[in-house]
C-alpha positions as CSV (number, residue, x, y, z in Angstrom):
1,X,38.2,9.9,-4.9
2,X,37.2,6.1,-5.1
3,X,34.1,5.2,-7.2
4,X,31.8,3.0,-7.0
5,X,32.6,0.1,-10.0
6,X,36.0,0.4,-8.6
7,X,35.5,-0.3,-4.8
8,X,32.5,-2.7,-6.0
9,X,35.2,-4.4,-8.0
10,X,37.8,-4.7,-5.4
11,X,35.4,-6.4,-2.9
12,X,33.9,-8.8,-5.5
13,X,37.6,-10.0,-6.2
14,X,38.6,-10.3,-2.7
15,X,35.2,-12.1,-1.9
16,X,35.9,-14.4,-5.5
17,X,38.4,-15.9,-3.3
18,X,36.2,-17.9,-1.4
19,X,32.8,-17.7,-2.9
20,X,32.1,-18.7,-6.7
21,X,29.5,-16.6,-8.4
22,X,26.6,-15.0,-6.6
23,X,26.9,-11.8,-8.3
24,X,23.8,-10.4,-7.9
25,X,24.2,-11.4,-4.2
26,X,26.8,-10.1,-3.4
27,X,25.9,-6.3,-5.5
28,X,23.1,-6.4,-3.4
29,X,24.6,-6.5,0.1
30,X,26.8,-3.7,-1.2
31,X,24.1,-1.6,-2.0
32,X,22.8,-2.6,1.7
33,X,25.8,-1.5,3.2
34,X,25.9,2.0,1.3
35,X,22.1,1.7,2.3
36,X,22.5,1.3,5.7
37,X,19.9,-1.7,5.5
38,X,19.9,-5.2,7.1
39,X,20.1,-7.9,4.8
40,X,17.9,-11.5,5.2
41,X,18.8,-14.4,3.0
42,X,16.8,-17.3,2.6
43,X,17.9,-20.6,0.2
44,X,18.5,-24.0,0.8
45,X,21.2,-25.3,3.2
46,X,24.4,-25.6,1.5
47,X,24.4,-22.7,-0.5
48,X,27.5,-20.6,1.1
49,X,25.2,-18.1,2.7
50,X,27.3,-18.5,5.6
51,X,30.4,-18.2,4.1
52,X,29.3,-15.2,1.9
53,X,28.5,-13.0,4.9
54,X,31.5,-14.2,6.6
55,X,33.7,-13.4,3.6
56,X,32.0,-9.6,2.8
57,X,33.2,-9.2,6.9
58,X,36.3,-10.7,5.7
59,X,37.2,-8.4,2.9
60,X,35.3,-5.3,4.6
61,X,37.6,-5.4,7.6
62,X,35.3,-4.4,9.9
63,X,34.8,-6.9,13.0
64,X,32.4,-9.8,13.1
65,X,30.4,-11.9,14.5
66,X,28.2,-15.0,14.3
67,X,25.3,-16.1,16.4
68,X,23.4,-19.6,15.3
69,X,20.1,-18.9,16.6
70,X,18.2,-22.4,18.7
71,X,15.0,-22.6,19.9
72,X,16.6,-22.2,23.6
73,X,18.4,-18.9,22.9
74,X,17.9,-16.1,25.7
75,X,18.0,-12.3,24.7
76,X,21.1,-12.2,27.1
77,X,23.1,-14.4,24.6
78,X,22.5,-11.9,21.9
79,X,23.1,-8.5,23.7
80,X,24.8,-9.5,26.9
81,X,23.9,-9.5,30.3
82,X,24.7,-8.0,34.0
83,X,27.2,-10.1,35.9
84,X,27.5,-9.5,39.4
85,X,31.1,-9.8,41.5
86,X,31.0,-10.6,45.1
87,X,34.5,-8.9,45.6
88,X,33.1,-5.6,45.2
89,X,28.8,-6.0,45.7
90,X,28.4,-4.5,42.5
91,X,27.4,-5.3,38.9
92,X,29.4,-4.9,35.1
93,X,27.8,-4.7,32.1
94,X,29.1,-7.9,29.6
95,X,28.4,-7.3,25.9
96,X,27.2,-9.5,24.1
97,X,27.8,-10.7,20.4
98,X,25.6,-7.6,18.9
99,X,28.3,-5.3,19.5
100,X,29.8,-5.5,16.3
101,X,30.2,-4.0,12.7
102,X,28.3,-6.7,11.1
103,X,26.7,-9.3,12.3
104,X,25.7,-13.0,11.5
105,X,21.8,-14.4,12.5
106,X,22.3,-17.8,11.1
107,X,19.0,-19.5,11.1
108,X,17.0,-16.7,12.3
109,X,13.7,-17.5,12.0
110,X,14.4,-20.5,15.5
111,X,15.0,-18.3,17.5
112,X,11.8,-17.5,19.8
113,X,9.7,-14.2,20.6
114,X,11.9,-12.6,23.1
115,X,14.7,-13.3,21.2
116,X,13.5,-11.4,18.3
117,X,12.5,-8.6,20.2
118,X,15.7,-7.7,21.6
119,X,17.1,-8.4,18.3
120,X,14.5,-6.0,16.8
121,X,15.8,-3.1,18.8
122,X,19.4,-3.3,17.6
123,X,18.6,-3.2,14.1
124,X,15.6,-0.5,14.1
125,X,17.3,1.9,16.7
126,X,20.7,0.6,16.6
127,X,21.0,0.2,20.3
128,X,20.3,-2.5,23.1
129,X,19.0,-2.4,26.6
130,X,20.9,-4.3,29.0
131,X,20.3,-4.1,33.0
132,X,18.0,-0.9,32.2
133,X,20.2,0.8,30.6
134,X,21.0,1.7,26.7
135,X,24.3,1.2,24.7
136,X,24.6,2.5,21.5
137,X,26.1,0.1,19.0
138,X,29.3,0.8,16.5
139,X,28.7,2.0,13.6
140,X,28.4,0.9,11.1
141,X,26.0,-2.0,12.3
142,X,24.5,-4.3,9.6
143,X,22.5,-7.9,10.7
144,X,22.6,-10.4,8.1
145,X,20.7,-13.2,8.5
146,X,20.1,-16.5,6.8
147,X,16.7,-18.4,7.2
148,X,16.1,-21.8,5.6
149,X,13.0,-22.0,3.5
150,X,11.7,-25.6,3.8
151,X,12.7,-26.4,7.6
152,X,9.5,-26.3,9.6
153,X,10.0,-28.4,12.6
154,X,11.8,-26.3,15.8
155,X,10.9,-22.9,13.5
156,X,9.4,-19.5,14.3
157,X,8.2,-17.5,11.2
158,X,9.9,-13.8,11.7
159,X,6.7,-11.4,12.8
160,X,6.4,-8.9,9.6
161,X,7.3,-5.8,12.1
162,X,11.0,-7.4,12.0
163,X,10.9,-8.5,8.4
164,X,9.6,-5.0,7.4
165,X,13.3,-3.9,9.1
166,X,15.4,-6.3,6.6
167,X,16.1,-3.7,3.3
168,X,16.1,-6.6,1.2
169,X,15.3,-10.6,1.3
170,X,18.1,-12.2,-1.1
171,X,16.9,-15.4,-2.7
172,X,20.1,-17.2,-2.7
173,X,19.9,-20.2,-5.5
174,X,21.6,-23.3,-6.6
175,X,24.8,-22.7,-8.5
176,X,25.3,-23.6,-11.9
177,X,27.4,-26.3,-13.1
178,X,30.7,-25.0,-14.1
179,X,30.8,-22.6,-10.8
180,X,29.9,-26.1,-8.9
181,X,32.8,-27.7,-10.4
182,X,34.9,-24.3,-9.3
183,X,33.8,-24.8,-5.8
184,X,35.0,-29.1,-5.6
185,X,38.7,-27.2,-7.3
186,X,38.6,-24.4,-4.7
187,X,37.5,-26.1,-1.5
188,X,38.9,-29.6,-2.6
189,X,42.0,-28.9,-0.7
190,X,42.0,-29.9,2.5
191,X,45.2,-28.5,3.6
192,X,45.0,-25.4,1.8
193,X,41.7,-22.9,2.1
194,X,41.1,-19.9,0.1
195,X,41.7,-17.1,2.8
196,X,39.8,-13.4,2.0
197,X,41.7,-10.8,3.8
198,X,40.5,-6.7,4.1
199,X,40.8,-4.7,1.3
200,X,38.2,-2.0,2.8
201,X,37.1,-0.5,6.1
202,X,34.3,0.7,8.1
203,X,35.6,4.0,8.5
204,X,35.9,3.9,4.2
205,X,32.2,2.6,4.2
206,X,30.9,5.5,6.4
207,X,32.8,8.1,3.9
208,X,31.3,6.5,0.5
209,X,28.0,7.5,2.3
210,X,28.4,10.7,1.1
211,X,28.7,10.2,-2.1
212,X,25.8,7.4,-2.7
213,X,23.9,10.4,-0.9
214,X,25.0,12.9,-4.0
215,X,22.9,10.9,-6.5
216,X,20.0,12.7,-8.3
217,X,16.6,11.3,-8.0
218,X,14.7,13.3,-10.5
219,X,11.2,13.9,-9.3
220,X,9.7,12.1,-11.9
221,X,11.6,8.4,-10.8
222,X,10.9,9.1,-7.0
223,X,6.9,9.4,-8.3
224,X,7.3,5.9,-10.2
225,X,8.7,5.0,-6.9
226,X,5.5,6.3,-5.1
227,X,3.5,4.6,-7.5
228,X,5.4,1.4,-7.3
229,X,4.8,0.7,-3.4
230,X,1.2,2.3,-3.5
231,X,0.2,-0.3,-6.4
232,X,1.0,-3.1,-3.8
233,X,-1.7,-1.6,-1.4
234,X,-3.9,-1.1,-4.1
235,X,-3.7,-5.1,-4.7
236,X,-4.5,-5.8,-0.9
237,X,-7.5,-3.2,-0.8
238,X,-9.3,-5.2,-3.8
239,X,-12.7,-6.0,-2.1
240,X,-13.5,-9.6,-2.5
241,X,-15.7,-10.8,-4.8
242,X,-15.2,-8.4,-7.0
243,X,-13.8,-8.7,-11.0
244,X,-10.2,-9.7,-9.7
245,X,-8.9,-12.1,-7.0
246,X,-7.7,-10.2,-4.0
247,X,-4.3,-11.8,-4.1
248,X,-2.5,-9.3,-1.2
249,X,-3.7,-9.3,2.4
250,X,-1.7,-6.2,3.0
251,X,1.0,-4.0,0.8
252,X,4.3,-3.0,1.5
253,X,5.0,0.1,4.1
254,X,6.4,3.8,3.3
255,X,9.4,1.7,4.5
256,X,9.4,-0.2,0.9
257,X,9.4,3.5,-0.2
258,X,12.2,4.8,1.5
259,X,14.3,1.3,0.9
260,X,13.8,1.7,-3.2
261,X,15.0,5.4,-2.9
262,X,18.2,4.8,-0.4
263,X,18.9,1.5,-2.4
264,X,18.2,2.6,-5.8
265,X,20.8,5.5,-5.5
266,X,23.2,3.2,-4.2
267,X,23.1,0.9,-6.8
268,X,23.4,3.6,-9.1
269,X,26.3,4.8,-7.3
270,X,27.9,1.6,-7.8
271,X,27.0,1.4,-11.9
272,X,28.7,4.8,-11.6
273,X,25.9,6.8,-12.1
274,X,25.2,10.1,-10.9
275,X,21.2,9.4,-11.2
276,X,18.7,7.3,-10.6
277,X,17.1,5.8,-13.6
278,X,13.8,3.6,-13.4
279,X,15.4,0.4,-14.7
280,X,17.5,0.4,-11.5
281,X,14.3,0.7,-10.0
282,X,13.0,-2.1,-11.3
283,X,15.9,-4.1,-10.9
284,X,16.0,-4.1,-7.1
285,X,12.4,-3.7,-6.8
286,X,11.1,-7.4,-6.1
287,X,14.3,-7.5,-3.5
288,X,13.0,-4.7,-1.4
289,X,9.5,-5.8,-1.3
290,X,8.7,-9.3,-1.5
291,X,9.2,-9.4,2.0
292,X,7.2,-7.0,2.6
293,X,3.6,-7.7,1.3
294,X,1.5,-11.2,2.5
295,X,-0.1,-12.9,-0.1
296,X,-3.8,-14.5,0.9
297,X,-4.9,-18.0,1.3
298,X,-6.1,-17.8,-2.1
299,X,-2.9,-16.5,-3.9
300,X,-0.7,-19.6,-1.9
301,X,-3.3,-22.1,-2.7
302,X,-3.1,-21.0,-6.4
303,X,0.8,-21.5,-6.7
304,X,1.2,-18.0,-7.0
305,X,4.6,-16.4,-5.1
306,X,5.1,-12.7,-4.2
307,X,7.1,-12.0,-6.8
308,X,4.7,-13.2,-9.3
309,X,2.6,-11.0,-8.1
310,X,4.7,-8.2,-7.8
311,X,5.4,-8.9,-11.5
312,X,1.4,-7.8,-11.9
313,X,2.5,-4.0,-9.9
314,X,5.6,-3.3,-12.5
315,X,3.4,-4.1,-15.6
316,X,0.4,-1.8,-14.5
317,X,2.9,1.1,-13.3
318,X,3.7,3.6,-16.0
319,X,7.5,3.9,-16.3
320,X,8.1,8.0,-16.2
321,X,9.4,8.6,-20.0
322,X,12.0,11.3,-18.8
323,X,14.5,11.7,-15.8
């Protein structure tokens, strides 16, 4: 029976080929894979967020596909469309890029309204509506998407009913020097590119499942849990005026709830644990909720980020002493 350090090792090597460092990306869109949770990651252009999504497909084996969203992108270039033939009068069904395992949104957030919709479909119910009629997608189905934080111009920002979808939002930063200088000796070679071929499969993904669901969540860890997301809401229902700044316009949904429990035992899994500890908590807690809370015009004008203030939940929650 595989476990999780070694099929978490495998893919990280196979991924190494192409993409230098990341680590604590690439762990995470593990964990969404065993989660069953879409993944949105946001950081400056040039950061292989591309290439790192591309490469997990790569080594996953599992088929993929890209679609750069633009400002004039139709729902039918996403899920497809009816096309009608004059030979016979009638109309076939043409799938479009969404039927796949895993799926590439480069540059979500320029896509427009109906786009988004349609797209919102596929990743809540796993399914999309094409002539009237509904087509399941394969499993397993993951969206990825990559958004660029500064780009304003020819940008829509995601509605939170979609962002609430995304299990986590990756912050994907600037690499350090000496994995910088890997990068110019690994993609220097213009003849010669690293290539990342499958060591995995989907079928392999669906099995591990099982196991990720095995993991003990003592009832004390999925209370600190409870506690967690419900101090978010807590923040947002400050009245104003009061002895603190209401900093949260709203907190995070029972969705933050259910993300931290389904991610937190697949990270565990992964450690090779067969519990749930609170650290692990705490360590994916910022990534399943910063996306998830809006800060007020007060909070943005005072510098302040979400994961500052979600720094301000994990001091005032009491960590449960025993598992």
């Amino acid at each position: 029976m595989i476990t999780g350090p070694v099929w978490s090792q495998k893919l990280r090597t196979e991924i190494g080929k192409a993409v230098i460092g990341q680590n604590a990306v690439i762990e995470r869109m593990l964990v969404a894979l065993l989660a069953n949770g879409h993944v949105l990651l946001e950081g400056m252009p040039g950061l292989a967020k591309t290439l790192l999504i591309k490469s997990l497909g790569s080594a996953l084996g599992i088929q993929f596909e890209r679609i750069q969203f633009t400002p004039d992108l139709l729902p039918s270039d996403v899920v497809g469309t009816m096309i009608f033939s004059p030979k016979d009068g009638g109309f076939t069904t043409h799938k479009g890029p969404i039927f796949a395992n895993l799926v590439l949104a480069d540059e979500i957030n320029r896509a427009p309204a109906k786009v988004q919709s349609a797209l919102l479909e596929a990743m809540q119910e796993r399914q999309v509506t094409i002539g009237g009629n509904s087509h399941q997608l394969p499993r397993p189905f993951f969206v990825m998407a990559t958004q660029n934080p500064v780009e304003q111009e020819g940008t829509y920002p995601l509605p939170e009913a979609q962002t609430d979808r995304f299990l986590f939002k990756l912050l994907v930063d600037y690499p350090s020097a000496t994995e910088e200088s890997a990068m110019m000796e690994m993609w220097g070679q213009v003849t010669k590119q690293p290539e990342v071929h499958a060591v995995s499969s989907g079928e392999e993904l669906l099995e591990l499942r099982a196991q990720v669901d095995a993991i003990h969540v003592a009832p004390a860890v999925q209370a600190y849990i409870l506690a967690l997301v419900r101090g978010s809401r807590d923040l947002a229902a400050q009245a104003e005026g009061g002895a603190a700044k209401r900093l949260l316009n709203f907190g995070a949904s029972p969705r933050a709830s259910l993300a931290l429990f389904q991610a937190g035992r697949a990270l565990a899994w992964l450690r090779g644990s067969d519990y749930l500890a609170p650290a692990l908590v705490q360590e994916i807690f910022h990534d399943a909720l910063r996306h998830r809370v809006g800060l007020t015009y007060e909070a943005e004008a005072e510098g302040l980020t979400s994961d500052k203030i979600l720094d301000q939940v994990l001091i005032r929650t009491p960590v449960p002493a025993k598992v």
